[in-house]
N, C-alpha and C positions, 0 to 999 in steps of 0.2 A: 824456454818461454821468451818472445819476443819482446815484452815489456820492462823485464831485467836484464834488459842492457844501457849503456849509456852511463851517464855520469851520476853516482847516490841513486840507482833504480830504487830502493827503499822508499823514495817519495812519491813513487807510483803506484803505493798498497794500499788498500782501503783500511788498513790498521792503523797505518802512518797519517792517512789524513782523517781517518775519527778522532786519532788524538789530538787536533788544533784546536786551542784553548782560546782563541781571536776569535770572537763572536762580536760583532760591530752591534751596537744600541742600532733601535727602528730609524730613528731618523737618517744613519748615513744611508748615500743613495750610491754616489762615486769616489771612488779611492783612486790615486792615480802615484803613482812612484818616479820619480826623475833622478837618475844618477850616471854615470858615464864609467865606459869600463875600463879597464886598467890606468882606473886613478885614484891613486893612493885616499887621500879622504873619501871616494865613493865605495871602498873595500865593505865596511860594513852595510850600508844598502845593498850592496850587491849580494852578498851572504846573506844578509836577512831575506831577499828576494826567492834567493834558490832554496832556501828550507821554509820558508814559512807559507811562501803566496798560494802554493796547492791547495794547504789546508787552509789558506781564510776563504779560498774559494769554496771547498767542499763546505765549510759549515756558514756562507753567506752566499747564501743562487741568488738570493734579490739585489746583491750588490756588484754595482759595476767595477771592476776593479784594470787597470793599466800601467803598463810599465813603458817610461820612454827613457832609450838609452843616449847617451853622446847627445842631447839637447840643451843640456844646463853646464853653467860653470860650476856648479857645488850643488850637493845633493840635498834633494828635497820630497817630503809628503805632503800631498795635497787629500784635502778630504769636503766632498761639496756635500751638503745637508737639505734635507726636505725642501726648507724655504727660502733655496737659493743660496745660501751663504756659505761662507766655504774657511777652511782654517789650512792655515799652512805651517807642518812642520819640520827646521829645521835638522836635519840628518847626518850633516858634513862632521868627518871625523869621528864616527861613534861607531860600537860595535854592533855586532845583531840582537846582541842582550839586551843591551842597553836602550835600542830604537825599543826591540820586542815589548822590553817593560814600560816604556813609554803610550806607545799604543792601544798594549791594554787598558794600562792607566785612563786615558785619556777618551778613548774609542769607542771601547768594552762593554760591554754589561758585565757588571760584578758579579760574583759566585752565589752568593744569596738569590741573585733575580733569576739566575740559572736554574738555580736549583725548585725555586717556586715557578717557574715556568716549566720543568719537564714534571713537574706534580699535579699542577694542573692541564698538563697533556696525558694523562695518568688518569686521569680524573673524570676525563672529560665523557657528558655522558650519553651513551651511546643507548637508544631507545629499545634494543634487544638484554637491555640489562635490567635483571629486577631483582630486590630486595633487599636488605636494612644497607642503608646512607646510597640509596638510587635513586631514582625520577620515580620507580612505580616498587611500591611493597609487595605485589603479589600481580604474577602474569595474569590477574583475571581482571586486574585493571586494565590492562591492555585493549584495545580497541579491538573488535574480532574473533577474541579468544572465548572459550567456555567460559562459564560464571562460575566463582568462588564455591566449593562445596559446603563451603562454614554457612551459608547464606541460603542457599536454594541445592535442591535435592537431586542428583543427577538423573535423568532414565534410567531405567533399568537396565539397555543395554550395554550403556557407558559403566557397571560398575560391572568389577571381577566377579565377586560373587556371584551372581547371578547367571554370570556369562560363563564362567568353566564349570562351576559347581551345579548347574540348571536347577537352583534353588525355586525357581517361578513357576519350572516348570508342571504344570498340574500331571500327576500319575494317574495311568487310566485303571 
């Protein structure tokens, strides 16, 4: 397979990047990474770069995310927000653990919002669905649909009985 080759191909699986735990809050818009390569304090940005950046891609499409290499003297994260503003944090000398838990930290949406945001994606209610804790108790609510038999009395041709058993029908 073409795709497992190169260097850690493991970070090209869809297994490997569902599991990114880096889910950036609504507000960030652009992430950008500045660190330089074979230099000893930018070691850790660089590593955090090659394992992490897939996954914060796959689980953030609306976020613009970049990497600029050999541009800085000492490495750094920039992160610009909704309304223009922007935060920069410092990276020089830390490992990828250590940026990682930072990030989150800081970044993230916490495990609680997660977890009530894919409940109410869960949740969410879709008009072909009926009955106890839905939009509609019973498909005869539905716009279109036959009416309730609790209510009004179907045709005779709409009921079983009549139609296989030919209960109606008069014997000559």
């Amino acid at each position: 397979m073409p795709f497992m080759k190169g260097a850690a191909p493991i970070r090209r699986t869809l297994k490997y990047l569902e599991q990114g735990k880096l889910v950036f809050k609504d507000n960030v818009r652009i992430v950008t990474f500045n660190y330089n390569n074979n230099h000893t304090p930018s070691t850790g940005a660089e590593d955090f770069v090659f394992w992490h950046f897939a996954q914060m891609q796959y689980k953030n499409p609306e976020v613009q995310m970049c990497v600029f290499k050999d541009m800085t003297p000492s490495p750094f994260l920039q992160v610009f927000f909704n309304g223009g503003s922007k935060l920069v944090l410092d990276i020089d000398s830390q490992n990828k653990d250590s940026i990682f838990n930072a990030v989150k930290k800081i970044f993230c949406k916490s495990e609680e919002t997660l977890e009530a945001e894919a409940l109410a994606k869960e949740k969410k209610s879709n008009p072909a669905n009926f009955g106890y804790m839905c939009t509609h108790e019973c498909i005869c609510e539905i716009p279109g649909q036959v009416p309730c038999t609790q209510w009004v009395v179907p045709p005779k041709e709409q009921r079983g009985k009549f139609k296989f058993l030919k209960k109606d029908v008069e014997e000559d």
